[in-house]
C-alpha positions as CSV (number, residue, x, y, z in Angstrom):
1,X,195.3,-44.5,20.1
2,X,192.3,-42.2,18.9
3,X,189.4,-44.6,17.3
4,X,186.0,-42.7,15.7
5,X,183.6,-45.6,15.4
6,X,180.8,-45.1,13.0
7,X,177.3,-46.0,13.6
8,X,175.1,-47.1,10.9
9,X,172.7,-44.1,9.9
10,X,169.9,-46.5,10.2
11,X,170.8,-47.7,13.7
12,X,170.2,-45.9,17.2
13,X,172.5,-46.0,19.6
14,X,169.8,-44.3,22.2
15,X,167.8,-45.4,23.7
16,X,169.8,-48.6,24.5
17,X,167.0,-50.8,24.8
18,X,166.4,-50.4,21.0
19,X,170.0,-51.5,20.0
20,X,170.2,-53.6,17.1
21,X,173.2,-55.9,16.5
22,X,175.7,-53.5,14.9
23,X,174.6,-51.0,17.2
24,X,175.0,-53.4,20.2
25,X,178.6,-54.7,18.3
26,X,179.6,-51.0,18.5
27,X,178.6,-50.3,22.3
28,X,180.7,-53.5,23.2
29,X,183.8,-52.9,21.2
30,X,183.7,-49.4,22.3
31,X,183.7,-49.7,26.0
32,X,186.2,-52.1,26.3
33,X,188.2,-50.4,23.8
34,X,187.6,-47.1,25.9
35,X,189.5,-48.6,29.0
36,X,192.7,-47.6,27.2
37,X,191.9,-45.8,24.2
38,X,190.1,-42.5,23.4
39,X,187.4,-43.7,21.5
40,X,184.0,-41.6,20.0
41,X,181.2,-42.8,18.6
42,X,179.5,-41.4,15.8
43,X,175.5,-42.2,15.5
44,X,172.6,-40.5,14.0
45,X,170.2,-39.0,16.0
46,X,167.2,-36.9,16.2
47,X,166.2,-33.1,14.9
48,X,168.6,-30.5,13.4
49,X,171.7,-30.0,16.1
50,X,174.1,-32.3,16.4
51,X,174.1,-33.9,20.8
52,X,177.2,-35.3,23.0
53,X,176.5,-37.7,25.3
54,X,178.9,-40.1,27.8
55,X,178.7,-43.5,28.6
56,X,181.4,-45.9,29.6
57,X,183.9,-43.4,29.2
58,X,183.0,-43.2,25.4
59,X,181.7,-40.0,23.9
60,X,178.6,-40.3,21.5
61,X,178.0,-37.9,19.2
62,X,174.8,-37.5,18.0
63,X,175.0,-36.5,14.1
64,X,171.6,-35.2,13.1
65,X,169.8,-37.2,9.6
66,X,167.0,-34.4,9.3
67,X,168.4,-33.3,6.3
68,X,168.8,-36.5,5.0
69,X,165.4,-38.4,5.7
70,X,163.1,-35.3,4.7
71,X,165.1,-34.4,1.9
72,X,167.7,-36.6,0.2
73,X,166.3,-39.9,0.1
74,X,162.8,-38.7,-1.2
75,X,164.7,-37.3,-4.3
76,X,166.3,-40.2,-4.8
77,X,164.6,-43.2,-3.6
78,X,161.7,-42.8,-6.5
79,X,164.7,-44.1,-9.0
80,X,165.7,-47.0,-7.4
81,X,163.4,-49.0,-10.0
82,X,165.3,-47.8,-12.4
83,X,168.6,-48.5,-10.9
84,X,170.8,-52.1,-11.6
85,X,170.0,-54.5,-9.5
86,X,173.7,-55.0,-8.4
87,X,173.3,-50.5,-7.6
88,X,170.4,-50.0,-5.4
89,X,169.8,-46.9,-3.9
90,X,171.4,-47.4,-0.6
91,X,175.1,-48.3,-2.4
92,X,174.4,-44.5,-3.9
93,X,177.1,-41.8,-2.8
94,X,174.1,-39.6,-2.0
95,X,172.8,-42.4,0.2
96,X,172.8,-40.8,3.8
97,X,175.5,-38.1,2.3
98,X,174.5,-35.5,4.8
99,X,175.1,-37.6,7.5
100,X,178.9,-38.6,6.1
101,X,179.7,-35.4,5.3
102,X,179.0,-33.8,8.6
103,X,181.1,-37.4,10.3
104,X,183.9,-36.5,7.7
105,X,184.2,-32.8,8.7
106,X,183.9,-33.5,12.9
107,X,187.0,-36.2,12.2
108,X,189.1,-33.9,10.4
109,X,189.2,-31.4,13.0
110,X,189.6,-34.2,16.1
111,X,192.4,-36.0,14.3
112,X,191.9,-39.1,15.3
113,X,194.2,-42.4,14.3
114,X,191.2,-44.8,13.0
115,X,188.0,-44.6,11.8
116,X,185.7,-48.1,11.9
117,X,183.2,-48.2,9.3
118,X,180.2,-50.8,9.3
119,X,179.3,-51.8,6.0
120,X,178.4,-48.5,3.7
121,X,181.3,-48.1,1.6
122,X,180.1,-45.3,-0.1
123,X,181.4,-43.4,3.2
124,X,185.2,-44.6,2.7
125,X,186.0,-42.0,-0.8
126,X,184.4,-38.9,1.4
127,X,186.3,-39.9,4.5
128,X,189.5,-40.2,2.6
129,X,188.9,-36.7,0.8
130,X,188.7,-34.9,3.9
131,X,190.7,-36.7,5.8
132,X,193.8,-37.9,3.6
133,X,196.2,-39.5,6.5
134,X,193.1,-41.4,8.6
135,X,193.5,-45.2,8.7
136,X,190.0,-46.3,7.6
137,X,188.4,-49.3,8.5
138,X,185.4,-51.0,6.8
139,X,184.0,-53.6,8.8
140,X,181.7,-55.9,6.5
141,X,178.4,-57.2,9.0
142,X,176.8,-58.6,5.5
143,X,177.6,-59.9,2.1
144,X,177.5,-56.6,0.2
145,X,181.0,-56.7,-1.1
146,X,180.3,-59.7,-3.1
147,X,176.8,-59.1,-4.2
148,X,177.3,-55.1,-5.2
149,X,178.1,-53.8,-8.3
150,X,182.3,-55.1,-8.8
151,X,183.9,-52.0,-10.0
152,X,181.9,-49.4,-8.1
153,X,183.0,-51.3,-4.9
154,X,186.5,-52.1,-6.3
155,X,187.5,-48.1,-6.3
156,X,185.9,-48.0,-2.8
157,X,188.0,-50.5,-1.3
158,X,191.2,-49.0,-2.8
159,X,190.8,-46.1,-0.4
160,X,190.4,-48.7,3.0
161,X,193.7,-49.7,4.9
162,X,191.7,-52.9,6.6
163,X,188.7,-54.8,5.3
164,X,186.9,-56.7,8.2
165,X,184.3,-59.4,8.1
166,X,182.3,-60.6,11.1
167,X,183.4,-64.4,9.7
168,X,185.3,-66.4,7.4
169,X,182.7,-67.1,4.9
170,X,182.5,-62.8,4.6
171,X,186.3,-62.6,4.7
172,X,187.0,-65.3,1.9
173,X,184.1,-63.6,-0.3
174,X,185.8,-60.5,0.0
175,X,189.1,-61.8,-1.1
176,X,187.9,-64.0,-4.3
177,X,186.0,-61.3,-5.4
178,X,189.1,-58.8,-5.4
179,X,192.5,-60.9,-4.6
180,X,194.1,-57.7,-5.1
181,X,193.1,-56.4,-1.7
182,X,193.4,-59.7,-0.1
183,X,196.4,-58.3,2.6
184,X,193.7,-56.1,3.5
185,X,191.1,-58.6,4.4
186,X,190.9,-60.3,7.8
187,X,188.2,-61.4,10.2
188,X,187.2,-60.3,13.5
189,X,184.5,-62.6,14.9
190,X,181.4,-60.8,16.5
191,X,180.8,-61.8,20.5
192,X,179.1,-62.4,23.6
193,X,179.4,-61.5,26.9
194,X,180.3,-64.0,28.8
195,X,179.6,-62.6,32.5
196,X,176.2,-61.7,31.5
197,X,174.6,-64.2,29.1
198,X,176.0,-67.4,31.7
199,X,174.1,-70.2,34.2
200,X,176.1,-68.5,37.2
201,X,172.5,-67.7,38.2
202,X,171.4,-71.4,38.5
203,X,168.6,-72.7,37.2
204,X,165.5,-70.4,36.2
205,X,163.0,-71.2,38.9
206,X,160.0,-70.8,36.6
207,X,161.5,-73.2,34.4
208,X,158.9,-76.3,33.9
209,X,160.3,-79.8,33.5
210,X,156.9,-81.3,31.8
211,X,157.2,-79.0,29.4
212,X,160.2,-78.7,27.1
213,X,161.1,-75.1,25.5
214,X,162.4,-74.0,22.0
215,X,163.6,-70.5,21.6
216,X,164.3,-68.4,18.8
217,X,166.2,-64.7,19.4
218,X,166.4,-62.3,16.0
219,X,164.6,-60.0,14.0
220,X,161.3,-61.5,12.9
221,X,162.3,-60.7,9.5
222,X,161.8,-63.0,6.4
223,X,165.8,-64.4,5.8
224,X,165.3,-65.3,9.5
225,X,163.3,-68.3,8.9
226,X,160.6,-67.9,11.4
227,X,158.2,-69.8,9.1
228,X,160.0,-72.0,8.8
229,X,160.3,-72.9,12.0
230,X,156.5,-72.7,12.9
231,X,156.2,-75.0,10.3
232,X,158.7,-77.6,11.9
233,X,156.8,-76.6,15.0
234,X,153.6,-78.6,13.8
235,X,155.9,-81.8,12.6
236,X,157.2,-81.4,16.5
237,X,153.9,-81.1,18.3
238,X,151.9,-83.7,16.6
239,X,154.9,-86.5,17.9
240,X,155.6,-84.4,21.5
241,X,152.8,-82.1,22.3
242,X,154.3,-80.7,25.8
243,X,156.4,-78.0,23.8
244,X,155.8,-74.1,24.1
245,X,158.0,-71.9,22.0
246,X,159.1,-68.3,22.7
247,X,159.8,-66.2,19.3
248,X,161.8,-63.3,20.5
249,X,162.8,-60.0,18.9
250,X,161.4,-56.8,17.1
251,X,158.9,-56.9,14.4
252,X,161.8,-55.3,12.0
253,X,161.7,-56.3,8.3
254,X,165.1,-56.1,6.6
255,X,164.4,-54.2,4.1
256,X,164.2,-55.7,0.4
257,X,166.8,-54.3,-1.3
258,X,169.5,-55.0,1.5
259,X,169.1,-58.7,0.8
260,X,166.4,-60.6,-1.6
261,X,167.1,-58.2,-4.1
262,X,171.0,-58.6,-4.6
263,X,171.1,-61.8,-3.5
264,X,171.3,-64.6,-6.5
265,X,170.6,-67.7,-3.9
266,X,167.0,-69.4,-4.8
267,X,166.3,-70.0,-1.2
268,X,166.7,-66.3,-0.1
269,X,164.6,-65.1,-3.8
270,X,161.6,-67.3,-2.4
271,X,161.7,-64.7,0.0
272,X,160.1,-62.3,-2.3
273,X,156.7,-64.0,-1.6
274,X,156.7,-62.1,2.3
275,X,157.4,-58.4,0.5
276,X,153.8,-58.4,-1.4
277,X,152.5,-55.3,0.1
278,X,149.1,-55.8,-1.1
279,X,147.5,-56.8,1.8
280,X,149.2,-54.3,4.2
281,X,150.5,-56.6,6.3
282,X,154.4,-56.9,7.3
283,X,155.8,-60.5,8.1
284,X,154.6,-61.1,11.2
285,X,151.6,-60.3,11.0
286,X,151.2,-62.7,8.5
287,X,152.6,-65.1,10.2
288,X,150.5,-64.8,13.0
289,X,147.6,-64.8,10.8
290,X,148.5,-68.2,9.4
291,X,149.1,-69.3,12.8
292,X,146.5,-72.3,13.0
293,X,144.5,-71.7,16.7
294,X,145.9,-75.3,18.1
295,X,149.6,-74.2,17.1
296,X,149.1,-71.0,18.4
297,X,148.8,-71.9,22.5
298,X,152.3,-73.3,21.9
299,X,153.9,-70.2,20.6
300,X,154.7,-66.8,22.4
301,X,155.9,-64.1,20.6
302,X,157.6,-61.9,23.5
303,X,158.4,-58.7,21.2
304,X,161.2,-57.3,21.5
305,X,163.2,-57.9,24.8
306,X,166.4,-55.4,26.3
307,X,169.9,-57.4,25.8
308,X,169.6,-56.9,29.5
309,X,166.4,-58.8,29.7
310,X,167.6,-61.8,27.7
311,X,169.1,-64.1,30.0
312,X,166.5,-64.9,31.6
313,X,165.0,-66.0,28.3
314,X,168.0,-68.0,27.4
315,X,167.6,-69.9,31.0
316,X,164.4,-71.0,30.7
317,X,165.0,-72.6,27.4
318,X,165.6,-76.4,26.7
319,X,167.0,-75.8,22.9
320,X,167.9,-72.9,20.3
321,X,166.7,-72.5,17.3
322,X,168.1,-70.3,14.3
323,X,166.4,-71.1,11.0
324,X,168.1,-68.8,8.8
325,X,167.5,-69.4,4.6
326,X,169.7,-67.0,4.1
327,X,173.6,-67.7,4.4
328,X,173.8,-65.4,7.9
329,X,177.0,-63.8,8.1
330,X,177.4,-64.3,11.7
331,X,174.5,-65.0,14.2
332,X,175.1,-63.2,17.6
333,X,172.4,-65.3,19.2
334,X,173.7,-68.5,18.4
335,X,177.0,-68.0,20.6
336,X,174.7,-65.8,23.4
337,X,172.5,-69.0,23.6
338,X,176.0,-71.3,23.6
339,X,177.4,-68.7,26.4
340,X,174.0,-69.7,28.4
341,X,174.6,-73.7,28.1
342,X,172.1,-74.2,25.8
343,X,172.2,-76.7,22.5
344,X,172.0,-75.1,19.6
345,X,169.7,-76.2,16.1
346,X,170.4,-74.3,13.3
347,X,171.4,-74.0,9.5
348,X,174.2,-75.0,7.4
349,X,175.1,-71.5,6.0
350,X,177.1,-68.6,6.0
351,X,179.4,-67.7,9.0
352,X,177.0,-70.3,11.0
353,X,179.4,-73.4,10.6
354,X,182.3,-71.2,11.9
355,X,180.7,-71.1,15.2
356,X,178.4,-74.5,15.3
357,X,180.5,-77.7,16.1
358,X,178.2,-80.0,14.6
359,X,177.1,-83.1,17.1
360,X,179.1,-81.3,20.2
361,X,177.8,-77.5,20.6
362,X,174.5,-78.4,17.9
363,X,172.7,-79.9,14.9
364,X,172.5,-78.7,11.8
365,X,170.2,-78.9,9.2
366,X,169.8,-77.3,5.6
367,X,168.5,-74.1,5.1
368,X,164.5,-73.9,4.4
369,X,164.0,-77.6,5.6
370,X,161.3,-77.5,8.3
371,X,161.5,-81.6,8.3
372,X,165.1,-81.3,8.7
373,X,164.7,-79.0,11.3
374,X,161.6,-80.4,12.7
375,X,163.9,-83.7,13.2
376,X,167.0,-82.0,14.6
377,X,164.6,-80.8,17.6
378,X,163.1,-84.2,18.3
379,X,166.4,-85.5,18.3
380,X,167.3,-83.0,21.0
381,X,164.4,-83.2,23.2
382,X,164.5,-87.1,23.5
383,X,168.2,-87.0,24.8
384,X,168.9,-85.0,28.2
385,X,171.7,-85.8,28.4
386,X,173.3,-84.7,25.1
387,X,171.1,-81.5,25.3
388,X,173.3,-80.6,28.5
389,X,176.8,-81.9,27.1
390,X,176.1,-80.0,24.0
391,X,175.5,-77.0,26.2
392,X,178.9,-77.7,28.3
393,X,180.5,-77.7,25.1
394,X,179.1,-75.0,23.7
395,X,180.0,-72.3,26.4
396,X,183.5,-73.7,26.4
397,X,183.4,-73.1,22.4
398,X,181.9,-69.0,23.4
399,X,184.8,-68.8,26.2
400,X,187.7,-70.1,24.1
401,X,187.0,-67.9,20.5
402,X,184.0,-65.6,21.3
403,X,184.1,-63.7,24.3
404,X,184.3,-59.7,23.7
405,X,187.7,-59.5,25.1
406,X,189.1,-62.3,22.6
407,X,187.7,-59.9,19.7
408,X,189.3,-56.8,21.1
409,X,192.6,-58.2,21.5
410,X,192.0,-59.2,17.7
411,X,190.6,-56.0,16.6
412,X,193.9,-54.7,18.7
413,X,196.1,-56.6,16.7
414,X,194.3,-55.5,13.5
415,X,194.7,-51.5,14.6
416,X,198.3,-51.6,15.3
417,X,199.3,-53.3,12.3
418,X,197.7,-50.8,9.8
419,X,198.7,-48.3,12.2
420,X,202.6,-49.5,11.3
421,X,201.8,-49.7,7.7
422,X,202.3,-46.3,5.6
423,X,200.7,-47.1,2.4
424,X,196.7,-46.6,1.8
């Protein structure tokens, strides 16, 4: 079997310690999907000539975005105040176009049997035009489908043989919005390597009994929740002071439009408050700002650490924590954290209850409750011993439905049976 995978044009693949999740979703799939398949991977990359590179067996192909970034989207980013809220600008065909078209050409001279899309729809029409027999494949990491203008996205999906989401909740959006298509639809969970986010290590020997620690893993981004969770921070300290928390991950704003502005939830339209650009100052620095100087000595904020790096993060923690307000799609960190042994508090939202057994892998609380979540932590640190059968339980959980193999031999299964189907 021949499989292109598309990269985001946002996304790097290189170098691979700035990965982001779809980008470290692709690499994953990829390689294990390269042990006995010829796969390529498209991604954008840097300057005006298009770069091959090999890793894993899987050839990357570096499609330049010159064009696009200098050009394109300063013609048409300038309009989208003027565009419906339910048609931003990057749902536009000329979003990126360069980049598609240049993907769209390369695949119809390769002739390859799939093509795996993340997310941008708009790519699907131009893929089918130059490419007529291709099985396309759009793989849904966010709510877009449901949120985006209906009948623009309607003609779109028409032209995709398989609809993916990363979860049920995306899947079952997806097919109420457009039963039509509902064949089409299936889910393919995200994952976590098993071998490498594990205890087989043993205990982290910096690891400090006295002192219990909370860790959060994402983009400090404002659907993430991190205020939220300094604010359950103070509730924590003021009743168990021995607490240090480590906030992890890249000072990386999700841009407005991909989520407060098309999203209709009042919890995730609060989040409007963090995009006032009037000060100059992006999320976390404004959360560090607010960060009174007593909370402060029990908060780290790491930056962003390698995949490869993680573990050791994951080790030295006593208890996870994910406050998304937002209804996350999936949350790779959650089962990376669950893979480690390690209890998990987070929300009631999204793809999250798929993957959170709540009372045996975790607690969960309600989205944007910091005394919820302020309590769900207590409750953790006051029991060692349900904090370690949680753990237990939670790894099994990872082992049994989430390992990167499981999700190939679904994605597998997914491949061959469009691959068997002749109609579009």
């Amino acid at each position: 079997m021949k499989i292109a995978i598309i990269n985001q044009p946002i996304g790097q693949m290189f170098p691979p310690s700035s990965r982001g999740s779809i980008e470290i979703i692709t690499y994953e799939l990829a390689r294990r999907l390269a042990g006995s398949h010829n796969v390529i991977v498209y991604s954008p990359g840097p300057g005006i000539r298009k770069k091959e590179k090999w890793e894993d067996k899987i050839e990357y192909l570096q499609i330049p975005t010159y064009f696009d970034r200098k050009f394109l989207l300063k013609v048409i980013s300038p309009f989208s105040k003027f565009r419906p809220v339910k048609q931003p600008v990057f749902v536009s065909r000329l979003y990126y176009l360069g980049y598609i078209l240049q993907v769209a050409n390369d695949l119809r001279t390769q002739k390859y049997d799939i093509v795996h899309i993340y997310n941008f729809s708009q790519f699907i029409p131009i893929i089918r035009a130059l490419n007529p027999e291709l099985k396309i494949v759009l793989h849904m990491e966010c709510d877009w489908m449901a949120q985006l203008d209906k009948s623009v996205i309607e003609k779109r999906l028409s032209k995709a043989n398989l609809v993916l989401g990363c979860s049920d909740f995306i899947t079952e959006n997806i097919r109420c919005r457009f039963p039509q298509f509902t064949s089409r639809c299936q889910t393919v969970y995200n994952g976590a390597d098993i071998n490498n986010f594990s205890i087989k290590y043993g205990n982290n020997p910096t690891k400090n009994n006295d002192i219990k620690k909370l860790l959060f893993v994402g983009r400090i981004s404002p659907e993430k929740g991190v205020h939220v969770l300094l604010e359950a921070l103070k509730k924590v300290v003021e009743k168990f002071p021995k607490i240090q928390l480590d906030v992890v991950g890249p000072d990386a704003e999700t841009p407005f439009e991909f989520i407060v502005r098309v999203e209709d939830d009042e919890k995730v339209s609060k989040l409007a408050l963090f995009y006032d650009n009037s000060s100059g100052s992006s999320y976390f620095t404004k959360l560090r700002e607010k960060l009174p100087g007593d909370l402060a000595n029990h908060v780290n904020f790491p930056g962003n650490i390698p995949q490869s790096q993680l573990g050791a993060y994951y080790l030295n923690a006593d208890i996870f924590i994910f406050p998304s307000v937002w209804d996350e799609p999936f949350g790779m960190p959650i089962i990376e954290a669950m893979a480690c042994e390690i209890p998990v508090v987070t929300t009631r939202g999204g793809g999250i209850t798929e993957i959170v057994e709540e009372g045996k892998t975790g607690l969960l609380v309600e989205r944007d409750d910091a005394d919820g979540l302020a309590g769900a932590i207590l409750k953790l640190i006051s029991d060692d011993e349900l904090r370690e059968k949680m753990g237990k339980a939670g790894r099994q959980r990872v082992i049994e439905i989430f390992s990167w193999d499981r999700v190939v031999e679904n994605l597998l299964h997914n491949y061959e049976k469009i691959l068997k189907d002749h109609q579009i």
